[in-house]
C-alpha positions in Angstrom: 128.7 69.8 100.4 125.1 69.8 98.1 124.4 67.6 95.4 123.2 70.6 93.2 122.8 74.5 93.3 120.0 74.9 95.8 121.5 77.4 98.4 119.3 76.5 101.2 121.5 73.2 101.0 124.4 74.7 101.4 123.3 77.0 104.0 121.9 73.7 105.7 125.7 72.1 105.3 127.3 75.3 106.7 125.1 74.8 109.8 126.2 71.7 110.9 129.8 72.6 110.1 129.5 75.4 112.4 128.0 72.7 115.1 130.8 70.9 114.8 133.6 73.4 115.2 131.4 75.1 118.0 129.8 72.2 120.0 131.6 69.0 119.3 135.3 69.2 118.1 136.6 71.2 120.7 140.0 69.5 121.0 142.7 69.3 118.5 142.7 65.8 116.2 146.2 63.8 116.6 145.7 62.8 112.9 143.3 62.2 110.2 141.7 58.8 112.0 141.1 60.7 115.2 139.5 64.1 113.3 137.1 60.9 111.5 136.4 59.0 114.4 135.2 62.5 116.2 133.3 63.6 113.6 131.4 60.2 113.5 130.7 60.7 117.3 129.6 63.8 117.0 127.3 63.6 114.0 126.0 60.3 116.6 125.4 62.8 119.4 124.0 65.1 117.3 121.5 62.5 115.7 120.6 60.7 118.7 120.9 62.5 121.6 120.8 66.3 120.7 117.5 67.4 121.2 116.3 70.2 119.1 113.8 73.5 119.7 112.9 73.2 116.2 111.8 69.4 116.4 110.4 70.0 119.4 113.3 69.0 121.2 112.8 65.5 120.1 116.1 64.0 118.0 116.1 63.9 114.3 116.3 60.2 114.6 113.4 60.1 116.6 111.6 62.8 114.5 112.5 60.2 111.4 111.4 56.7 112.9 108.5 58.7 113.3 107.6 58.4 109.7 
């Protein structure tokens, strides 16, 4: 999930895995197209319209168009 050995990446990783198995893919995927095309819409939701305490409760997408 990291693109080296830094465990705060990974713990970062595990996060939104838990996100998504908690908040978003509540529902059983048909197959592997459906599990993809929910995980896109939720990592969307979660980008754009998710606020969040630590931001704020802006979005990360507005926190980065920001910079």
């Amino acid at each position: 999930m990291t693109d080296g050995y830094d465990c705060y990446q990974n713990a970062l990783a595990e996060r939104m895995n838990g996100i998504l198995k908690n908040e978003y893919l509540l529902i059983k995927p048909k197959n592997l197209e459906e599990a993809k095309e929910m995980v896109k819409q939720s990592i969307d939701i979660y980008n754009q319209r998710r606020p969040h305490t630590a931001l704020k409760y802006k979005t990360p997408d507005e926190v980065h168009r920001a910079f």
